[in-house]
N, C-alpha and C positions, 0 to 999 in steps of 0.2 A: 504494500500500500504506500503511496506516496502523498503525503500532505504538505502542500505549499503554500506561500502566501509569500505579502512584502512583510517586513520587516513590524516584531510587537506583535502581529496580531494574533497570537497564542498558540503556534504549533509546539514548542516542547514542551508548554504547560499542558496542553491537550495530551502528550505524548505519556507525562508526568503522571496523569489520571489515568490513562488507559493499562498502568502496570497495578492496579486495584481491582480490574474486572478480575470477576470469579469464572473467567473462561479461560484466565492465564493462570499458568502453573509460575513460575518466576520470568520476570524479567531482568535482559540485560542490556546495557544501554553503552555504546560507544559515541564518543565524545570525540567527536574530529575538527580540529581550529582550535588552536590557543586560546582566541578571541570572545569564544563563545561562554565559557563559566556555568555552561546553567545547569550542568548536571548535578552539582551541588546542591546550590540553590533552592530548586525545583521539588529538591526532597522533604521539603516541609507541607507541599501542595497534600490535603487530607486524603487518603489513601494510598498515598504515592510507596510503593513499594517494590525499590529494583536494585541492581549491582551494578556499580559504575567498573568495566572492563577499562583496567589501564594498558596504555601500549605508549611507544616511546615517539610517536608522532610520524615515525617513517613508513614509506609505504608496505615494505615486509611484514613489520612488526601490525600494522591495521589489518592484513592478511591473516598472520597469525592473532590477531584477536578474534575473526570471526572463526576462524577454523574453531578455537577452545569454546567459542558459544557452543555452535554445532554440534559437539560432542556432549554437551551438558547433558546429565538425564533429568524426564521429565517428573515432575509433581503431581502422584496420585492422578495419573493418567493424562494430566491437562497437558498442551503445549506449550512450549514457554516463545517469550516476545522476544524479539529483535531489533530494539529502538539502534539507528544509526542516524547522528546529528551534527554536522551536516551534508548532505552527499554537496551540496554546493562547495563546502572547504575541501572535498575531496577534488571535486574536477576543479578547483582552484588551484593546488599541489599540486596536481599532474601539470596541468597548463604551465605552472611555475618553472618545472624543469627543465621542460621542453624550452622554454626561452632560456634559460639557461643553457643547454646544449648548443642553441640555436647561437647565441652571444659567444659563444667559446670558437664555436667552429668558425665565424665571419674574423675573430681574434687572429686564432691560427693562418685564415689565410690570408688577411692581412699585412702579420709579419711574413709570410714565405712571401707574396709579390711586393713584399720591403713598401708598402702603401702605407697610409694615414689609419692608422687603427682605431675602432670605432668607440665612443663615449659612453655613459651612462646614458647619455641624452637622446644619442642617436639610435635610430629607429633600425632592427635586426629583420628580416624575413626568415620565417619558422618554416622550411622547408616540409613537405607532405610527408615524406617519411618520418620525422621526429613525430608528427601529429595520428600517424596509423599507430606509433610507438605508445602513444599517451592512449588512441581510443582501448589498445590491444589487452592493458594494465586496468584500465576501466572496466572492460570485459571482463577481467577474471575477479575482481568484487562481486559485479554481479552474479556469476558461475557460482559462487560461493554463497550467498544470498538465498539462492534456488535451491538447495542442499540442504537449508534448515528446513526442520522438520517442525516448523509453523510460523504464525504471522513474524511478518518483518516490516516496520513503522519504517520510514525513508522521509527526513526531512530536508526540506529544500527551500529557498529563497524565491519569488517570483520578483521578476520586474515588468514595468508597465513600458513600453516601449512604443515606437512608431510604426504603425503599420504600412508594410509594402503593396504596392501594386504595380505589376508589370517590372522588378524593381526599379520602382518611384516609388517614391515618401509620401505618403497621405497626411490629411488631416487624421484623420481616426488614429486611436490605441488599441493595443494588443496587448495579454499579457502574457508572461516568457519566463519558461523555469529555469532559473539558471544555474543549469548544470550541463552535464553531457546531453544533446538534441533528442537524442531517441529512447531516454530515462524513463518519460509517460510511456511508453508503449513496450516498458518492457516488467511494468508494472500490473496488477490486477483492477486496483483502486484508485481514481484520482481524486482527491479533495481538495477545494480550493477555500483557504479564508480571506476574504476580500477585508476585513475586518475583525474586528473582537464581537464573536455573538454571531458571524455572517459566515456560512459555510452552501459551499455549492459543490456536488457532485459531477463531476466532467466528464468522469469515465469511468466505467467498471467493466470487468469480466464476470458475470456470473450467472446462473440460473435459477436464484430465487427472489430476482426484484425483478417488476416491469419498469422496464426499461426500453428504447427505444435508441439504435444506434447513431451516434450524434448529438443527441438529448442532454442538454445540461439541467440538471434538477436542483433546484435550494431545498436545506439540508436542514431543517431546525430543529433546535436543541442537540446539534452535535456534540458527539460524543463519539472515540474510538470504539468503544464496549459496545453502543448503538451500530456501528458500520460493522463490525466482527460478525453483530446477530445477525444483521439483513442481509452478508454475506454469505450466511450457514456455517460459521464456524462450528458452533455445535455439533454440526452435521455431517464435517468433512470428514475425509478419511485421515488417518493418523500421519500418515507423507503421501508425495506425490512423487511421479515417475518422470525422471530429469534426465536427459540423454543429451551429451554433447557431441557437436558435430564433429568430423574428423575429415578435415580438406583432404588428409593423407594419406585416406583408404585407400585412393584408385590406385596412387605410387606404388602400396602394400603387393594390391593382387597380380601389377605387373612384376614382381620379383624386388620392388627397390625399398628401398628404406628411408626414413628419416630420422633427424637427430633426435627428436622428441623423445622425452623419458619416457617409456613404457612403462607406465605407476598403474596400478592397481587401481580404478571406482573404487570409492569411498562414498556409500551415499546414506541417507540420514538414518538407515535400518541397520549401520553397520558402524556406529559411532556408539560401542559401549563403554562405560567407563570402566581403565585402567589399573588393574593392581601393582603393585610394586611385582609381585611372583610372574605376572602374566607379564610387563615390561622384561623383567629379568628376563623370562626366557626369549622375547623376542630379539634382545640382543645375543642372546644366544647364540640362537638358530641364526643370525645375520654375520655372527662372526664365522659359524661351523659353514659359510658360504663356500661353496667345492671350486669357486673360480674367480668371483668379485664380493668379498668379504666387506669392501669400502665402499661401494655402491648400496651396499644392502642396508648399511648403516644409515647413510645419507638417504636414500630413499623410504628408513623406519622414519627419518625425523621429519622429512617433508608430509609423511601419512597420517602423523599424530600431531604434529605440531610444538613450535617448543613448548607454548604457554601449557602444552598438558603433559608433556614429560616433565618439564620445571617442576610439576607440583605431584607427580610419583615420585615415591623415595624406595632405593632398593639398600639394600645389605649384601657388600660386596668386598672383596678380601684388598680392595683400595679403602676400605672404609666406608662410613653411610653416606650417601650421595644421591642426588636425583639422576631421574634417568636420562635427561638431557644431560648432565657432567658424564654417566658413565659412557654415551655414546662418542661424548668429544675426547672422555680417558681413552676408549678403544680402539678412536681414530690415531690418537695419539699413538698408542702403542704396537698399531700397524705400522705404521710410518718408520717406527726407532725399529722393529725389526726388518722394513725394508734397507734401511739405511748401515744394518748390519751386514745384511746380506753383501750388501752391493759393496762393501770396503773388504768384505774378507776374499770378494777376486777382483777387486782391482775397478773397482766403476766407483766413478765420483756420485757421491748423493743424488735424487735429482734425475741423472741422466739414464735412464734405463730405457733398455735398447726391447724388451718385451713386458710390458706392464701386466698382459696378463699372465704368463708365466711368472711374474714374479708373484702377482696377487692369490696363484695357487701356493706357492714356494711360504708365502705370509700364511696363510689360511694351516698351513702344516707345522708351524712352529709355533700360532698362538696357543695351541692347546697348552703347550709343556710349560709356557708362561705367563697366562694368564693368568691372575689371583683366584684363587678357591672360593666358590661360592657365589653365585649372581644370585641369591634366596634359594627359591628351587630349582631354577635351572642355572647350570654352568658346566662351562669346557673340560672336558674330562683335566684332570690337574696332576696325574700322574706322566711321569719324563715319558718324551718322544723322542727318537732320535732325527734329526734332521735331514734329509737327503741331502746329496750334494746337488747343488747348482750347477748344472753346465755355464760353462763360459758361453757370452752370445758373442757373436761377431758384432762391432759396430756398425750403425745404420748408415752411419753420415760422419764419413770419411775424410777429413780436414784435407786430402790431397787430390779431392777429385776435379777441381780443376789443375791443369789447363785439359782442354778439352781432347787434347791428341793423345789422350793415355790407351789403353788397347780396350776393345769394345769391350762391353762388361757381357757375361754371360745372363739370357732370359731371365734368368732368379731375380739377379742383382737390378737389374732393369726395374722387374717389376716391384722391389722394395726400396726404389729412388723413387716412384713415380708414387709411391707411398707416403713417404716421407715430405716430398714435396709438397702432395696433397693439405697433408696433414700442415706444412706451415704456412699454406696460401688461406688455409681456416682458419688459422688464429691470429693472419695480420688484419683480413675481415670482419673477425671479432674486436680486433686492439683498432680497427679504424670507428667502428660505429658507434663502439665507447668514448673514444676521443671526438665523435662528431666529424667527420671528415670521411669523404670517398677513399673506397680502395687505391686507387690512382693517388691521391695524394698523401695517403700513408705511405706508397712503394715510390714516391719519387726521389727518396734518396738513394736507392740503392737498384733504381731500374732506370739509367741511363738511357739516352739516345743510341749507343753503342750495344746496349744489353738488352733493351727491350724485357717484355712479360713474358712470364716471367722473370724475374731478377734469377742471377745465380742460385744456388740453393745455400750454401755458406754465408752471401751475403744475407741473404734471406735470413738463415737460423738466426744471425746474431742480429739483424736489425730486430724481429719479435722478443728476443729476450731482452737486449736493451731498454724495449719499450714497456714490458712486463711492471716494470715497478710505480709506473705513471697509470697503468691501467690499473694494480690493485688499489692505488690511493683513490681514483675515483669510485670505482666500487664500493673502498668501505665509507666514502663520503654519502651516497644515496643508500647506503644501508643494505649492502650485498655483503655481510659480509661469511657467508657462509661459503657465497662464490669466489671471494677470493680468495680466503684459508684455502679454500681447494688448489687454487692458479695459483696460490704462495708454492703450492707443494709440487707442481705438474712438471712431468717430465721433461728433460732437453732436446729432444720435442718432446709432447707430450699427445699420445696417439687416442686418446680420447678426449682431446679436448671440446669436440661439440659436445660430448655429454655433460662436460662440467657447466656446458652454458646454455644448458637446454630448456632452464626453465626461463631465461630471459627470448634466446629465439628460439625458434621453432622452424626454423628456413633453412640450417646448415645443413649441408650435405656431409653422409655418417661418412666417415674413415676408416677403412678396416675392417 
């Protein structure tokens, strides 16, 4: 349901009451905009009865607060509310960034064609890809919205604006949600309060009011508890059946692949709450992984979310800790035995020439040293002995230029053109984080003489150079689980679309 107005005229005190209807099991209420206060506030409104969901204002962590709604259980059968206030400061944030990217990138190339670099004052163009960037991140709140398993309150800002015709400016007014365009129609419920006391009905989805398509109806003595009834909440079923579309089937049935994590549906019939015994073993079973022990990890925590592992605590022979610390212990403690591995034959940290052989190679020594006891479940804890590691050949070669060396044999062929793949995805990644075309991330290193692509040498070491400017933005917009990850990635690193899979969805997989 979406309830808008301009400014005062009682949408989060309306919101405030609607958590006292005896149709809601609990409410909880995220509070998006600094500016706003009134979730506080609001809490003396009589009946008012909800949990203010803290998150740290970035847009992951807003992510991660609806995920831990959504897994809430509900109260004596009822379903619980979803107040979120404002989605207008949401599509504000997003908007905000994108000019942001948008000012960085006219920055950059400013300084490369040595021009007058542009001011606070001066006016940026937000190119259309940054802007599919911002609709794309809007889309996955709402994905997330649809998942709960009952009402969701959606407050928003209206303005009164100029109406167009033909686009010309009329005399007449109009008024205008302002948030993302297509918000009403992705909605069930529109209500509009033109005032305090003044509410008008705009739109609904439903089959227990006559209604008329088009039909705006005034609404007296509204009340959320009053729209729930005429909606049939009473009457609905306990969830609804939410299926998201997938551009990337037809790719699937021709044989191809895309980078996109293949994660498990989570949908609201499969949100129960968490014991510490039942987290234990799921780390478990993610560590006892026969090939990608660290993916399993990572993909436990995107499944649960931190705010509900944060608040499972296990007993583990690190000592008590939430489940979210033992998953970053575990991570941890892959990593120090990869890094064993690879010194006791001779490979720098970091550079590993087969990740998943080593990830099997990890998966086979964490038993003998993992700590005893995840509660009920944990790694067998009695010694293992270690297999030995074959030596790998290196990938990438510090001599294969100049180019007159003697033809490589088919193998080697085909694990250059690998390699190479593999770095032309990750300068494509390190370009659209920094805001800037592929082309003008490779101009340093793809000459007139060299053309596209660049060497493959120059190549490796222009992307690791740039590596420490692309984690600094990362953790500045609050990725930072992506860039612990690309702290850690290999020299190259052969999956790197999957570490960046939850940002795009476009990379073509490697390997």
């Amino acid at each position: 349901m979406l309830l808008t107005g301009p400014e005062k005229t009682g949408k989060s005190y309306e919101a405030a009451k609607a958590s006292g209807s005896d149709l809601i099991g609990r409410t909880y209420w995220i509070e998006i905009g600094g500016t706003e206060g009134t979730a506080d506030y609001y809490g003396r409104v009589p009946g008012a009865d909800y949990e203010i969901v803290e998150h740290e204002g970035s847009y992951q962590d807003i992510l991660d607060a609806i995920r831990w709604v959504n897994v809430q259980p509900c109260i004596d059968g009822k379903p619980n509310l979803l107040v979120i206030d404002s989605m207008t400061s949401l599509w504000d944030m997003l908007s905000d960034e994108i000019a942001l990217f948008a000012r960085n990138r006219a920055i950059r190339k400013a300084q490369r064609n040595r021009s007058r670099v542009p001011t606070l004052d001066d006016p940026v163009v937000v190119d259309s890809d940054l802007w599919n960037r911002a609709k794309d991140r809007w889309g996955a709140v709402l994905w997330l919205l649809r998942r709960h398993h009952g009402p969701c309150l959606l407050i928003a800002r209206q303005e009164i604006v100029t109406a167009f015709e033909n686009d010309k400016p009329t005399r007449n007014t109009t008024r205008k949600v302002k948030a993302e365009k297509n918000l009403p129609a992705a909605v069930d419920a529109v209500v509009e309060l033109h005032s305090l006391g003044e509410a008008w009905l705009t739109g609904v989805r439903t089959l227990h009011m006559k209604i008329q398509p088009g039909e705006t109806q005034r609404f007296p003595d509204f009340s959320v508890d009053s729209l729930l009834r005429r909606l049939g909440l009473q009457d609905a079923a306990e969830t609804r059946s939410v299926s998201e579309l997938r551009p990337d089937a037809d790719l699937q049935e021709h044989g191809q692949q895309t980078s996109q994590a293949e994660l498990p549906p989570v949908t609201a019939r499969q949100a129960p709450a968490l014991t510490g015994a039942q987290a234990a073993g799921l780390i478990r079973d993610a560590l006892m992984h026969p090939t990608e022990p660290e993916t399993a990890l990572r993909e436990l925590r995107v499944e649960y979310g931190r705010r509900t592992l944060k608040a499972v605590h296990t007993e583990t022979g690190w000592g008590r800790m939430s489940a979210d610390a033992l998953i970053t212990k575990s991570l941890d403690h892959l990593k120090e035995k990869a890094d064993e591995a690879a010194g006791e034959h001779g490979v720098q940290p970091g550079e590993h020439s087969d990740p998943v052989g080593q990830a099997h190679g990890q998966q086979e020594t964490t038993a003998a040293d993992e700590p005893a006891s995840l509660e009920e479940g944990a790694p067998p804890s009695g010694p293992a002995e270690e297999p030995p590691v074959p030596e790998q050949p290196e990938e990438i070669s510090e001599a294969e230029e100049p180019q007159d060396l003697p033809r490589p044999r088919p193998a080697q062929v085909n694990k250059a053109n690998k390699v190479l793949a593999v770095l032309l995805t990750e300068a494509e990644i390190q370009a659209r984080i920094l805001g800037m075309t592929m082309q003008e991330h490779l101009e340093d290193v793809s000459g007139p003489d060299e053309g596209m692509p660049p060497p493959m040498t120059k190549l490796r070491k222009h992307v690791i150079d740039h590596r420490p400017a692309v984690i600094g933005l990362l953790e500045e917009r609050g990725e930072r689980e992506i860039a612990n990850a690309y702290r850690l990635a290999g020299k190259p690193e052969l999956k790197i679309a999957q570490i960046f899979a939850t940002l795009y969805t476009d990379l073509a997989t490697v390997g």
